[in-house]
N, C-alpha and C positions, 0 to 999 in steps of 0.2 A: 847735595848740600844746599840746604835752602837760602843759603844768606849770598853764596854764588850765584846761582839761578837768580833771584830778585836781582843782580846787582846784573845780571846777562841782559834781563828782561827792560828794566831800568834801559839802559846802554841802546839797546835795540829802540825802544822806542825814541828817545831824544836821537838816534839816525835817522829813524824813519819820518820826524819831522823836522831836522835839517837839510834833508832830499829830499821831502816835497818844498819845503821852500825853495831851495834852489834850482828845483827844476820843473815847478808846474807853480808858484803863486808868485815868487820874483820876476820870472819871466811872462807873467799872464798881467803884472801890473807895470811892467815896462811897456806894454801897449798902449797907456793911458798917456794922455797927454800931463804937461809938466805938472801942474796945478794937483790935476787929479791923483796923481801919482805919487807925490810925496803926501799928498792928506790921505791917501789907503796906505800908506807906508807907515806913517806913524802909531795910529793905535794895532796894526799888526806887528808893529815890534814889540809896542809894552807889552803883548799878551804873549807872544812868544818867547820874549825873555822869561818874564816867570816863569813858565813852562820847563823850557829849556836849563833856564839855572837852577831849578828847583832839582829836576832827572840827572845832570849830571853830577851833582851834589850826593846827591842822596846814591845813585850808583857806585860813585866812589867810596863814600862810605860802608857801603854792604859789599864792595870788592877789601877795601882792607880787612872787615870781619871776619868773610871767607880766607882770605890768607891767613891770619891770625887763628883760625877755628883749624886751618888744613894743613896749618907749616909749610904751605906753597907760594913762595915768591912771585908765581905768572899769575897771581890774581893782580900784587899789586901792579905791574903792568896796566893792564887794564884801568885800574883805580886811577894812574898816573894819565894815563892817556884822557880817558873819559872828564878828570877832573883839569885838562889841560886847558878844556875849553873858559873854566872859568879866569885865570889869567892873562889867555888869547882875548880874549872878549874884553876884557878892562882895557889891557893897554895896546892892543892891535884892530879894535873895531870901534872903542867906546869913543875916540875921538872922533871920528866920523858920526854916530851913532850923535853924538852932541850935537856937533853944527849944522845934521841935519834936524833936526830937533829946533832948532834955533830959527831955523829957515819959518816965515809964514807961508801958507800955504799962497798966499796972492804974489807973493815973490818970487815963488818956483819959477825955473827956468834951464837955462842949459846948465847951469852951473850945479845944480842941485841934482839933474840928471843926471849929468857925470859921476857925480859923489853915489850914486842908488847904483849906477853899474858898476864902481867900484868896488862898493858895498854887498854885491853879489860876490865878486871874484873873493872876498872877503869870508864871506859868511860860507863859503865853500869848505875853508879850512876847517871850519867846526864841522860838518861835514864827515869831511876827510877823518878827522879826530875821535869822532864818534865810533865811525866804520872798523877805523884802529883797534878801540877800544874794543868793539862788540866781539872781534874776531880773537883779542888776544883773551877775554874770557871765555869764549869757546873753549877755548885751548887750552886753557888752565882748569875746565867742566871736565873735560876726557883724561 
């Protein structure tokens, strides 16, 4: 079923770029000193938001079609999972996501630091979300 598959494919990807964030370009720009590190933080968020919100949007929607086209309830699973990331993201990251936003880059500091490794343990969940997702369309493919 094609609108399964797109929506598996979808899923997978938006994982596969929330585990490299989280574990090879968060952790590569925690190296950077304070300054530097919240000015590579910020325009890598706006592009990986779009990215991100755009994949699991659109995955969740090609998992509800799959349900709807298959009479199979474990797509929307998936669909729910996958599209969980977008209200994780508003009200469990986006305030963070603000006030580090707000911060000048010439003000970075420990305080800002803090909030980026936060912001890591954070951005994990989507992650975790993803993972969920990818595996419970699996599952609903077979």
């Amino acid at each position: 079923m094609l609108a399964g598959q797109v929506a598996l494919v979808l899923a997978a990807a938006f994982t596969g770029a929330a585990f490299y964030i989280n574990f090879a370009e968060h952790p590569a720009r925690l190296v950077l000193d304070d300054e530097n590190l919240l000015k590579q933080w910020k325009p890598s968020y706006d592009a990986g938001y779009t990215m991100q919100a755009s994949l699991a949007a659109i995955s969740a929607a090609f998992g509800l079609l799959a349900a709807w086209i298959a009479g199979d309830w474990r797509w929307i699973v998936g669909a729910v999972l996958i599209f969980g990331n977008w209200p994780y993201t508003l009200f469990g990251i986006m305030p963070t996501n603000n006030r580090l936003k707000a911060i000048a880059e010439t003000d970075a500091g420990s305080t800002s630091r803090a909030m980026l490794v936060a912001w890591g343990r954070l951005h994990a969940v989507r992650t975790a979300l993803g993972f969920a997702a990818t595996l419970a369309y699996l599952w609903a493919l077979n």
